[in-house]
C-alpha positions as CSV (number, residue, x, y, z in Angstrom):
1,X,123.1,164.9,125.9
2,X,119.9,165.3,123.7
3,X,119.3,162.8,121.1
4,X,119.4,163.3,117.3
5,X,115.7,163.0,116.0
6,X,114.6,163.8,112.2
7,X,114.7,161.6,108.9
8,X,117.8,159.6,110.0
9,X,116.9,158.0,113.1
10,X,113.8,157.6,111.8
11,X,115.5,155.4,109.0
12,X,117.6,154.1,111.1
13,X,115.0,152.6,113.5
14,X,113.3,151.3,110.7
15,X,116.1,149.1,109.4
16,X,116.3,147.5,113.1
17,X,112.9,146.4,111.9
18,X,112.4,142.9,110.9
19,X,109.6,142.5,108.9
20,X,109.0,138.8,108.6
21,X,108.9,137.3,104.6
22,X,105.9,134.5,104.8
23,X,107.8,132.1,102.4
24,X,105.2,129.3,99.9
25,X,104.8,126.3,102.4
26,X,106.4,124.1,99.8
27,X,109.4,126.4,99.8
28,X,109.0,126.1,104.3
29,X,108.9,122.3,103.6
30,X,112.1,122.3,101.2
31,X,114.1,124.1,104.0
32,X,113.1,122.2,106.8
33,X,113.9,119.0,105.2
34,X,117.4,119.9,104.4
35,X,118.3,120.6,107.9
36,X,117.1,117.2,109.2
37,X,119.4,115.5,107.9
38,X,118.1,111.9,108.4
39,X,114.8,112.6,106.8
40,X,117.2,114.4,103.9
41,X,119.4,110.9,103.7
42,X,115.8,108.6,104.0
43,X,114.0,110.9,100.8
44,X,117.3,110.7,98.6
45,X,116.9,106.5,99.2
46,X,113.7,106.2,98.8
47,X,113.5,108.7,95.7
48,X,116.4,106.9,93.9
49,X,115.2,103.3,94.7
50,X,111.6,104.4,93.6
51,X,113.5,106.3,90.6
52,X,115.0,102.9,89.6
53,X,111.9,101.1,89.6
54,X,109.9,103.0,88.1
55,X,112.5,103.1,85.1
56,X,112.7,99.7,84.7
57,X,111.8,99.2,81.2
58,X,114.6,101.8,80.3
59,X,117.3,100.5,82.9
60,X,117.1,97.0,82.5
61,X,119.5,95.9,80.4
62,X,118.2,92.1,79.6
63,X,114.8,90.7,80.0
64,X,114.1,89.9,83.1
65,X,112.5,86.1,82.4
66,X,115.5,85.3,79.6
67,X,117.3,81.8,80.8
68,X,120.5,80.5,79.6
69,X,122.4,78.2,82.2
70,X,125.6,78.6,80.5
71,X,126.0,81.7,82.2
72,X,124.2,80.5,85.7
73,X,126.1,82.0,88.5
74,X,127.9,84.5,87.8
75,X,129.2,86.9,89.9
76,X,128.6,90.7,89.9
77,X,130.5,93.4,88.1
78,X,131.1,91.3,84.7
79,X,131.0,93.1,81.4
80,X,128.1,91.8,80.4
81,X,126.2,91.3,83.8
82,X,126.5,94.4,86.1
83,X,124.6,92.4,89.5
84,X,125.6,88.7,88.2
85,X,123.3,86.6,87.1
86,X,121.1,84.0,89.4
87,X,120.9,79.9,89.0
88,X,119.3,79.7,86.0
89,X,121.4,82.3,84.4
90,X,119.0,85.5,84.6
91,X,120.2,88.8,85.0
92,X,120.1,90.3,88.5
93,X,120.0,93.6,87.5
94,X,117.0,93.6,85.8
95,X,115.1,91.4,87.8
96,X,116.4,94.1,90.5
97,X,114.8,97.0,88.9
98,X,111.4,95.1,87.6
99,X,111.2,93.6,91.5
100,X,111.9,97.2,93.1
101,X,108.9,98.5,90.9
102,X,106.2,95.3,91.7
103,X,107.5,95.9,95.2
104,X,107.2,99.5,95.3
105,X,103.6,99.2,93.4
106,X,102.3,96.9,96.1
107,X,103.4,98.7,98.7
108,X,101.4,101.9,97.4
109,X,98.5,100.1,96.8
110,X,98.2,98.2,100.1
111,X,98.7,101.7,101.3
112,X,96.0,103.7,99.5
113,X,93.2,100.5,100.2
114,X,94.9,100.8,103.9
115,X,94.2,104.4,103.6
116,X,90.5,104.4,102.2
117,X,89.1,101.9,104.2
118,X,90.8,102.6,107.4
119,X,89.5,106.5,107.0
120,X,85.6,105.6,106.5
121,X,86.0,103.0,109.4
122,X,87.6,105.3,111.9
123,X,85.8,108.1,110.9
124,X,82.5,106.8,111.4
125,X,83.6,105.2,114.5
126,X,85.0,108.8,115.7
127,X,82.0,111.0,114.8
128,X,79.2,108.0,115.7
129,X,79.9,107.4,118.3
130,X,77.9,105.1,120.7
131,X,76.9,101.6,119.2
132,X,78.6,102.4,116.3
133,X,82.1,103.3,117.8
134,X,81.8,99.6,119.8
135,X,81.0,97.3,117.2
136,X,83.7,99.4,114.6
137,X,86.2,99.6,117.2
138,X,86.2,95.7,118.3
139,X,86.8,94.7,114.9
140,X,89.6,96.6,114.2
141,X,90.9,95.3,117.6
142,X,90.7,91.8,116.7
143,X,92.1,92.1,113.2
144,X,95.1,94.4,115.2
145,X,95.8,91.5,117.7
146,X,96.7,89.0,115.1
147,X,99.5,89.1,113.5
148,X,99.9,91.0,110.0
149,X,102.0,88.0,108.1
150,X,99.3,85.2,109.6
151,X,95.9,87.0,108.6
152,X,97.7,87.7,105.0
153,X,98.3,84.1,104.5
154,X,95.2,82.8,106.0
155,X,93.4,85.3,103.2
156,X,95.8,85.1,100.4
157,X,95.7,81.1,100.7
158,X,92.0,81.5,100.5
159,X,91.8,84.3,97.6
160,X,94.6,81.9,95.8
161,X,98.2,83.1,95.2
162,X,98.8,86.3,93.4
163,X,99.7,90.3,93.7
164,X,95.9,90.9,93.4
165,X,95.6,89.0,96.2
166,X,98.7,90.4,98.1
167,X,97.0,93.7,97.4
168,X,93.8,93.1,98.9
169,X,94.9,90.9,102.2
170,X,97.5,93.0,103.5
171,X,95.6,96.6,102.4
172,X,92.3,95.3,104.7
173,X,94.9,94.1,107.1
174,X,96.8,97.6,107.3
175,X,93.2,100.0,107.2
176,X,93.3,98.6,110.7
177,X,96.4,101.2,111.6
178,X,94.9,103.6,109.9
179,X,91.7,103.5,111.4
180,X,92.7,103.6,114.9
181,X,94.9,107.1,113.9
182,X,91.9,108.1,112.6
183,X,88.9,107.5,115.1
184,X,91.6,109.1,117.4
185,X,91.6,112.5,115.9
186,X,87.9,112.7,114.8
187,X,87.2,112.2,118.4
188,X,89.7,115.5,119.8
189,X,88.5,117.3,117.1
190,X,84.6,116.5,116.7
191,X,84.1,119.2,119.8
192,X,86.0,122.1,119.0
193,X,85.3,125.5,118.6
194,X,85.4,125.7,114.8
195,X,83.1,122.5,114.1
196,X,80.5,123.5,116.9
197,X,80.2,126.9,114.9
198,X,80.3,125.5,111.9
199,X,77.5,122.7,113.2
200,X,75.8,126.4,114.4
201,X,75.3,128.2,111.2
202,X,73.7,124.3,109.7
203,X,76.6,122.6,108.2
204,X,75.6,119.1,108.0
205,X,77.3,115.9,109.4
206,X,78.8,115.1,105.5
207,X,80.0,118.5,105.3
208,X,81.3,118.8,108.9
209,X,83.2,115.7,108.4
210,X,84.5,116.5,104.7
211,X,85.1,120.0,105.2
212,X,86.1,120.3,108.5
213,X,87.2,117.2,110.7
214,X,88.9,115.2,107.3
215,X,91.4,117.7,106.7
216,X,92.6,118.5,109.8
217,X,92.8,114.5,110.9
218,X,94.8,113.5,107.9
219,X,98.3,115.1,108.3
220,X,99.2,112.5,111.0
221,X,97.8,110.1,108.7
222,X,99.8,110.8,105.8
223,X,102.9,110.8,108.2
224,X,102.2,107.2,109.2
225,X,101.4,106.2,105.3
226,X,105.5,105.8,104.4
227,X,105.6,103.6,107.6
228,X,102.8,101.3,106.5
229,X,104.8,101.6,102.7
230,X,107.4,100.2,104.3
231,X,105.3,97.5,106.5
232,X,103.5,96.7,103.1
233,X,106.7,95.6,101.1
234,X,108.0,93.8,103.8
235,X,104.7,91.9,103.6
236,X,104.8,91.5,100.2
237,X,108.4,90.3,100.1
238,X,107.3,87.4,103.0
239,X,104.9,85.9,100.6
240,X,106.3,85.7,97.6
241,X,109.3,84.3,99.3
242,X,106.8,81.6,100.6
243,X,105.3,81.5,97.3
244,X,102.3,83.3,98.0
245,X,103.2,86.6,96.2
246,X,104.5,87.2,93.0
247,X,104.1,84.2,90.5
248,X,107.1,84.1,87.8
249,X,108.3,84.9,86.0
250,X,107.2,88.2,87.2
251,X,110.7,89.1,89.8
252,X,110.1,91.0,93.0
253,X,112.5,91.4,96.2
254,X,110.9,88.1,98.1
255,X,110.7,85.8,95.0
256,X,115.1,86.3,94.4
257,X,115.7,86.1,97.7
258,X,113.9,82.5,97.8
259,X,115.7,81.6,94.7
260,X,118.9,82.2,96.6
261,X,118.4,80.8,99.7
262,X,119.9,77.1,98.5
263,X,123.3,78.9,97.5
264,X,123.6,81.0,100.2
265,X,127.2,79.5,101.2
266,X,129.1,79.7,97.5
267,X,126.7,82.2,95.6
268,X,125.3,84.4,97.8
269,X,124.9,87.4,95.7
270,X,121.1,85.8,94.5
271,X,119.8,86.3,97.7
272,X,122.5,88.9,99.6
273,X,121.3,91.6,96.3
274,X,117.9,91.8,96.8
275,X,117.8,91.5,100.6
276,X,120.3,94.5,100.9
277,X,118.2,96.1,98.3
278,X,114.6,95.9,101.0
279,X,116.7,97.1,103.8
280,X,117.7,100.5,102.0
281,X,114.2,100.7,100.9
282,X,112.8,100.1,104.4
283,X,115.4,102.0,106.1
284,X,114.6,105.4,104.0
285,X,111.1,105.0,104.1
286,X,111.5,104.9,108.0
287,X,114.1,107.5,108.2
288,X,111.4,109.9,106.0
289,X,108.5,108.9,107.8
290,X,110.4,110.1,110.8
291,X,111.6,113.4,109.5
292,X,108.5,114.4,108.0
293,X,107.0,113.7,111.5
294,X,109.6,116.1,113.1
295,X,109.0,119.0,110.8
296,X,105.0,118.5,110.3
297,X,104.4,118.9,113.8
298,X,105.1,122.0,115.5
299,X,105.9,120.5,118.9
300,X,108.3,118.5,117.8
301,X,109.7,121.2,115.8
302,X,110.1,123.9,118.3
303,X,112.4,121.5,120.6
């Protein structure tokens, strides 16, 4: 039998050909996202929780410092008081919302001083080398073998008590993470091919490092940053529940669960609120931190 050849096989073997569609990365991101559905759940908490408290001014529905012990203790879903109102008769709800937003702004900002100082420490250690890497490395060690609550009070009780203070303490605290991630990749990637031939044609040691080495050690980095979001509110919340953080009558999540804790047994919605409140915030920052681990790296993606 001979074989039909001319314009319609021809056509025909060009439709069996798949010509691949390179799709914008954010587009790539979207779609890999929605299939893990974990990281999906964890970015649809953490969005609507960060979505609440960064609307605070417009959802609150009282002010948040407003006393009146006539109506001290009561209970959620009343006309008037959707989350109840605490023991000296202040709304929940919008202490929620205004102590989801300090929370959330401390969190980031421990982060970002995390992030900033823990990159210039690791990556001079990394690219250094020698004395430097030693002396670099040992103090991160010894700030990373105590632990994180005990150095923050030690330095917030010495700074005074305060969210500027919270800030600071737990930020230098948590650059020691983030250096370590960092000196890491500095070191695997200081030798390769495309940094040697870019040290070849005379790119100097700022520009090999900025151009170069940064962007390619930082996606690993950013990955762990909603961990250390998460690590960072949970530090915050320790203090101020201790009295260390958030002075009123500015709310966060720690300051209403310590004004709860003596009615746990008969009003336990002060405290039970804004406790459930850090573990959904926690729980999706984890759950994304996770997901956007699994679809950033392609080894983890290809299983």
């Amino acid at each position: 039998m001979v074989q039909a050849t001319g314009p319609a096989s021809s056509a025909a073997d060009l439709a069996l050909i798949r010509i691949p569609v390179h799709r914008h990365p954010v587009l790539r991101f979207l779609t890999e996202l929605r299939r893990h559905r974990m990281a999906l759940f964890g970015a649809v908490v953490t969005l609507t929780l960060m979505l609440f408290g960064f609307l605070a001014p417009w959802l609150a529905t009282h002010d948040y410092a407003r006393q009146n012990l006539l109506e001290a203790f009561q209970p959620p879903l009343r006309p008037d008081h959707l989350l109840g109102t605490d023991q000296i008769g202040r709304d929940i709800w919008s202490r929620l919302v205004y102590g989801l937003r300090t929370s959330l702004l401390v969190g980031f900002g421990v982060t970002l001083i995390a992030l900033i100082a823990g990159t210039v420490i690791g990556t001079m250690a990394g690219y250094l080398g020698g004395w430097a890497d030693t002396v670099l490395s040992g103090a991160v060690e010894i700030i990373w073998g105590f632990p994180l609550i005990l150095l923050a009070v030690i330095l917030t009780g010495a700074m005074g008590p305060g969210l500027p203070a919270v800030v600071i303490a737990v930020g230098v605290i948590n650059s020691a993470g983030f250096a370590r991630i960092i000196r890491g990749e500095v070191l695997a990637l200081r030798y390769r091919e495309f940094v040697q031939a870019a040290r070849a044609v005379g790119a100097t040691d700022l520009a090999l490092i900025v151009r170069h080495i940064l962007p390619n050690a930082m996606a690993p980095t950013l990955v762990m940053g909603s961990y250390y979001v998460a690590l960072a509110i949970i530090a915050e919340a320790g203090l101020s529940f201790i009295g260390l953080g958030a002075q009123p009558p500015l709310p966060s999540l720690g300051t209403m669960i310590a004004d709860g804790r003596n009615y746990l047994l008969h009003d336990h919605w002060i405290s039970t609120i804004p406790g459930v409140t850090i573990v959904l915030l926690v729980l999706g920052l984890n759950l994304l931190g996770d997901g956007l681990r699994d679809i950033l790296d392609p080894r983890l993606r290809e299983r």
